[in-house]
C-alpha positions, -999 to 999 in steps of 0.1 A, spaced: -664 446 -142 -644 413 -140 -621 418 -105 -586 410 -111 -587 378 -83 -615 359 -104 -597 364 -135 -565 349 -121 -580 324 -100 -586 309 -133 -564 286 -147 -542 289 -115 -526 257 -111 -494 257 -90 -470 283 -102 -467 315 -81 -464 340 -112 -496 335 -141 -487 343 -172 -517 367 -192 -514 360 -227 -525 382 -249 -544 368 -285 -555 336 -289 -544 326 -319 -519 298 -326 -492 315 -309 -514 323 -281 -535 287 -281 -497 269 -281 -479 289 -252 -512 280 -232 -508 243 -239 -476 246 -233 -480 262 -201 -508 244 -187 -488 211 -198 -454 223 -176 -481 230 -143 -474 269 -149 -507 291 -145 -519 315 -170 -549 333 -181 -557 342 -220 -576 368 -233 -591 371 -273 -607 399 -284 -633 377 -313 -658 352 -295 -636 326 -317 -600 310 -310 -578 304 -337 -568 330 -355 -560 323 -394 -561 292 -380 -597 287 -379 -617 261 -400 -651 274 -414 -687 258 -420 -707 262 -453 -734 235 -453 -717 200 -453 -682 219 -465 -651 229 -443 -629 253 -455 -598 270 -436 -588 306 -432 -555 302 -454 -538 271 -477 -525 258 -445 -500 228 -442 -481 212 -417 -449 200 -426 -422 179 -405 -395 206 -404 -397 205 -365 -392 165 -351 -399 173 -319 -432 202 -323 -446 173 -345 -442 140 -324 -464 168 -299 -491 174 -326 -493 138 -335 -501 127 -297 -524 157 -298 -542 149 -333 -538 107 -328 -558 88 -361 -570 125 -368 -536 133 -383 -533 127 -421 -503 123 -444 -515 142 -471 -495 140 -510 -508 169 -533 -486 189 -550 -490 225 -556 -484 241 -590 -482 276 -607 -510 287 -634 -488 301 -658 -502 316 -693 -524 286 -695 -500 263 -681 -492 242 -647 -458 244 -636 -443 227 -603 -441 244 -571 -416 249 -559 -407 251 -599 -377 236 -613 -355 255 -641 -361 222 -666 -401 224 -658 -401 260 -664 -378 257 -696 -400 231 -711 -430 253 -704 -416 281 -724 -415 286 -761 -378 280 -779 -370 320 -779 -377 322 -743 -358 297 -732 -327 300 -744 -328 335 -731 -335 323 -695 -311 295 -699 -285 323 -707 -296 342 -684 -291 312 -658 -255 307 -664 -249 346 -667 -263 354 -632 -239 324 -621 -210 342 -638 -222 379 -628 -230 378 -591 -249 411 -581 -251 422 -543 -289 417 -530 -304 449 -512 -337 441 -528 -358 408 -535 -358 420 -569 -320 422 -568 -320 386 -551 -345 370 -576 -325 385 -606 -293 374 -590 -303 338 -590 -329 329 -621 -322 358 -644 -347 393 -655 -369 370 -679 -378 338 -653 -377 361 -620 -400 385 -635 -427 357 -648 -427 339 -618 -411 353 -589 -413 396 -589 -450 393 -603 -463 373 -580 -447 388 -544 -455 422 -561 -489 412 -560 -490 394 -527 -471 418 -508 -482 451 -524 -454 467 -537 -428 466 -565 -402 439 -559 -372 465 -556 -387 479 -524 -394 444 -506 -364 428 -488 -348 398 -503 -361 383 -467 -392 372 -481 -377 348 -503 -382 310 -490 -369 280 -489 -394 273 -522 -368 285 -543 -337 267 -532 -337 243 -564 -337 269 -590 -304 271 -596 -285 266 -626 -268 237 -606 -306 218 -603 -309 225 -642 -280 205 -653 -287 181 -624 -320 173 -644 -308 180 -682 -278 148 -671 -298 123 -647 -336 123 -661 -364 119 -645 -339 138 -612 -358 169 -600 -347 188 -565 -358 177 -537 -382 195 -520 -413 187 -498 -439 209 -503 -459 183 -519 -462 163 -489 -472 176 -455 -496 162 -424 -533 175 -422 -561 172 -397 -590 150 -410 -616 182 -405 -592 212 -411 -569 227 -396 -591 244 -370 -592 210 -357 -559 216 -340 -571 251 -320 -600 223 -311 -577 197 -296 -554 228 -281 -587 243 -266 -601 210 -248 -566 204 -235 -567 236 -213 -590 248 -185 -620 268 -200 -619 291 -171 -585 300 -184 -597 314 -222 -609 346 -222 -626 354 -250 -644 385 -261 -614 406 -242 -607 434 -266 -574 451 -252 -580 490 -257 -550 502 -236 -518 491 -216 -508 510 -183 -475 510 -173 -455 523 -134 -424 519 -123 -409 501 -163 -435 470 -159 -474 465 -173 -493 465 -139 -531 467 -158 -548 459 -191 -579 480 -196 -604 463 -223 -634 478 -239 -662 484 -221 -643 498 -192 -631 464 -181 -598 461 -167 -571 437 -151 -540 438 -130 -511 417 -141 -491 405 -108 -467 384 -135 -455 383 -170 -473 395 -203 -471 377 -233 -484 393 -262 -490 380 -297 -508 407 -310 -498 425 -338 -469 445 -331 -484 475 -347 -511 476 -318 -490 466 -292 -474 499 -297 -503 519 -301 -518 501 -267 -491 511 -251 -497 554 -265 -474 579 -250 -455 553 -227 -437 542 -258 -410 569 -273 -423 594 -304 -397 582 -322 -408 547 -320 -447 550 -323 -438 569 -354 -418 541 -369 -447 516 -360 -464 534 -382 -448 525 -411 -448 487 -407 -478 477 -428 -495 440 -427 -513 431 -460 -553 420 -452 -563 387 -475 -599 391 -488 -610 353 -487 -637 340 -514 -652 307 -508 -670 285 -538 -690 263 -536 -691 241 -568 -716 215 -589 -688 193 -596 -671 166 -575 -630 177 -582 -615 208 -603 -581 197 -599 -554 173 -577 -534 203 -566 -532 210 -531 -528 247 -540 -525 269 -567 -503 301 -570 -511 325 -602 -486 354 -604 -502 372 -635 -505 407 -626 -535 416 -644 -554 392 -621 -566 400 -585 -564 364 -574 -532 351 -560 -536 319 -544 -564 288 -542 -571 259 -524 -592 228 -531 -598 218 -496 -611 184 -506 -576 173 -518 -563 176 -478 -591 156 -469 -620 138 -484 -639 149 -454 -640 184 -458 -665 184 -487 -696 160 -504 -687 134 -525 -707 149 -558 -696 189 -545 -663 205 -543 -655 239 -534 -625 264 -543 -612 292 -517 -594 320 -533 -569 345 -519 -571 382 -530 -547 404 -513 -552 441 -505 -541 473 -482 -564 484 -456 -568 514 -472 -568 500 -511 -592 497 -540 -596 461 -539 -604 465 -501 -631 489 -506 -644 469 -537 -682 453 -526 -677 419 -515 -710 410 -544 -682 426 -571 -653 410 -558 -668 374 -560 -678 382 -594 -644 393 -607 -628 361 -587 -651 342 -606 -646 354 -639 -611 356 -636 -610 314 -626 -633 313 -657 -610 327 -677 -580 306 -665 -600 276 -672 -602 265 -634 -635 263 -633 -671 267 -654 -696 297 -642 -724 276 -643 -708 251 -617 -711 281 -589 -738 272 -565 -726 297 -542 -700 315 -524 -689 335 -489 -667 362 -486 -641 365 -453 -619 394 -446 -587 387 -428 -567 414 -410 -528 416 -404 -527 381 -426 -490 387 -436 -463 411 -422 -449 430 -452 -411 429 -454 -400 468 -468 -360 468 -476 -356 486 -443 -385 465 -419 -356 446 -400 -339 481 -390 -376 494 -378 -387 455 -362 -355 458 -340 -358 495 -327 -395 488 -318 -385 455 -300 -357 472 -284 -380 497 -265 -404 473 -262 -375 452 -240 -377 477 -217 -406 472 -201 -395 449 -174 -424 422 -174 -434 422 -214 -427 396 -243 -434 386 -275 -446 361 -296 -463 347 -328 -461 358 -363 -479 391 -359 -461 400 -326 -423 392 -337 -437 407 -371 -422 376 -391 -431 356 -413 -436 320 -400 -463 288 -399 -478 265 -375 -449 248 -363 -425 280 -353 -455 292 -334 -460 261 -312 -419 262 -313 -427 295 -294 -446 288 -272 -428 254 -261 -391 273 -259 -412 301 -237 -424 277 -213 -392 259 -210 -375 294 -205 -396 304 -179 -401 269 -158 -359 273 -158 -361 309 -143 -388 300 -117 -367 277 -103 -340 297 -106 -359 326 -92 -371 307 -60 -338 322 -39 -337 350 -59 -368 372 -66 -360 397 -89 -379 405 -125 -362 382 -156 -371 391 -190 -385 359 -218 -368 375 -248 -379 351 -276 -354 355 -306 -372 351 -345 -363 317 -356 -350 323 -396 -366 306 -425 -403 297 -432 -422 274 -456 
């Protein structure tokens, strides 16, 4: 059994109060270098033998692949001037554009009305170009993102490529998700960008998903840099939490499998996901609330990896294909964010399949799921069966938080009695149960660290127990 002085010996620097972090992936990873950078102690625990998260890169012979069609882009100044000191020549500026796979077609992402419009046949477009500048006319209120999507593009365009698609990535029908989960992506559909591009041509909105910053060897070169910044002593790894304890409002131990536990003389930060916080924490948490954390739901991404006898398929940074009929959702040629992560004569192809824990396509065998991927890429022309040398398969838990019409109601009663509990936050995608990317995590972290250094000093001539409440930043990318 570890004792609880050698675990907080480690990393102890010269704060008085340690922070134990909870999950090490990006949220976790960027509170510690954020930590260790102000001088304040912490320790970290992760329950895999791996940092990082989704934020891992991955090994297949001479290819690198990444858990997810990750991207960094500059919608932070300050959180990137940090990752370019930490990522130096390492730090690519990286121009592919992503499209949709439409019927046989590309279309832009984000798409544009007059890109869509051109991609349609005659009949179909002057339907969704009445449809356009009815919704614009006929504003509808938005409980639903099928109510939201409708609102701005129209029943035709929103169903082709907006409700198919998030009903297939999120799991369930469109008029049951909240119109939270639509992003920034979509701002220039509007009937406004259409006329914009029918008057000035060649003038499309601006957006900047085509352009974002990349490591040179994935983006589990970042939890690399991150890692070697901080004290090893001070990452925990193989730490699977199996139970809270609570006395007196505060978390005083963390007991880990294997009968292993800690005390916790300062503050916990957790960035696990919320759903386990709460069950970590059993019968100390309200019945009401345990049963509510029941019904937020994360959808689990069933990663595919190919390895192809070819040296490009495409110059897409990602590809998004909302045809319901098709498991597939998303792929990523990782050799268009760097030459380096593949041979010169080889590419490869990673493919997003989403599922429920408890679903068909999770319980499908991974031998039968490559082979549907495959012939489903076949079909849409992406790629030639004979040009598979060979592929992996990767399960990914809690990959996205799913945002029900009423999850913001449910988020804020379990973070409410969560609050409670004198010397607990929370952090991260999966802890805050929202949906957010690199940068907001590190943006956590950084604001956490700068929260707490404040109170410390504060704190000095007056010891009493101040709570980190981290608020959800809004947006996305």
């Amino acid at each position: 059994m570890v004792t609880d002085d050698e675990v907080h010996r480690a990393g102890v620097r010269r704060a008085m109060t340690p922070l134990t972090i909870l999950g090490g992936g990006p949220a976790g990873l960027g509170l510690a270098f954020y930590a260790h950078r102000a001088d304040v102690s912490f320790v970290l625990f992760e329950r895999s033998e791996e940092l990082g998260g989704m934020c891992r890169t991955l090994r297949h012979g001479e290819h690198l692949y990444d858990c997810g069609a990750h991207r960094f882009h500059d919608r932070d100044p300050e959180i990137t001037r940090d990752l370019v000191e930490l990522m130096g020549e390492d730090l690519l500026t990286v121009d592919a554009p992503s499209r949709i796979c439409d019927r046989g077609r590309f279309i832009n992402f984000p798409p544009t009305p007059l890109n869509v419009l051109l991609s349609c046949r005659p009949g179909e477009a002057g339907r969704i170009g009445l449809e356009l500048m009815r919704v614009r006319w006929r504003p509808r209120s938005c409980v639903s993102f099928k109510d939201f999507a409708v609102s701005q593009f129209g029943e035709t365009l929103s169903r082709r490529l907006l409700l198919n698609y998030s009903e297939k990535l999120w799991g369930l029908p469109a008029d049951e998700l909240s119109p939270d989960i639509a992003t920034r992506r979509l701002q220039g559909m509007t009937l406004r960008s259409l006329l914009l591009e029918l008057i000035v041509p060649g003038r499309e909105a601006t957006h900047i998903d085509g352009q974002f910053l990349y490591p040179r060897r994935g983006y589990g070169q970042i939890i690399d840099r991150l890692k070697h910044r901080l004290p090893a002593e001070a990452l925990r790894t193989g730490y699977e939490v199996a139970r809270l304890e609570c006395r007196g409002g505060a978390i005083t131990h963390i007991h880990f499998a294997a009968g292993r536990a800690v005390a916790t003389p300062g503050r916990v930060v957790s960035t696990l996901p919320l759903t386990l916080l709460v069950k970590f924490l059993g019968d100390q948490m309200p019945d009401e609330v345990r049963r509510i954390a029941t019904r937020l739901r994360f959808r689990q991404i069933r990663l595919i990896f190919l390895r192809l006898r070819r040296p490009r398929v495409s110059a897409y940074a990602s590809v998004y294909i909302p045809d319901p009929a098709l498991c597939v959702s998303r792929l990523y040629e990782p050799k268009n964010r760097s030459a380096a992560m593949a041979p010169a004569d080889e590419t490869s192809l990673v493919v997003e399949v989403p599922c429920f824990a408890d679903d068909a396509i999770h319980r499908t065998a991974s031998e039968t799921l490559a082979e549907r991927v495959i012939g489903e890429l076949a079909q849409l022309k992406l790629l030639d069966r004979r040009d598979v040398i060979d592929w992996k398969h990767h399960p990914l838990a809690n990959a996205y938080p799913v945002y029900t019409r009423n999850y913001a109601r449910e988020v804020r009663v379990v973070r409410d009695a969560l609050a409670r509990i004198a010397n607990l936050d929370v952090i991260g995608r999966a802890g805050l149960f929202f949906y957010s990317h690199l940068h907001d995590q590190l943006r956590f972290g950084k604001d956490y660290v700068e929260a707490f250094s404040r109170s410390e000093r504060r704190s000095e001539d007056e010891p009493a127990a101040t709570a980190y409440p981290i608020a959800a930043a809004d947006g996305g990318s």
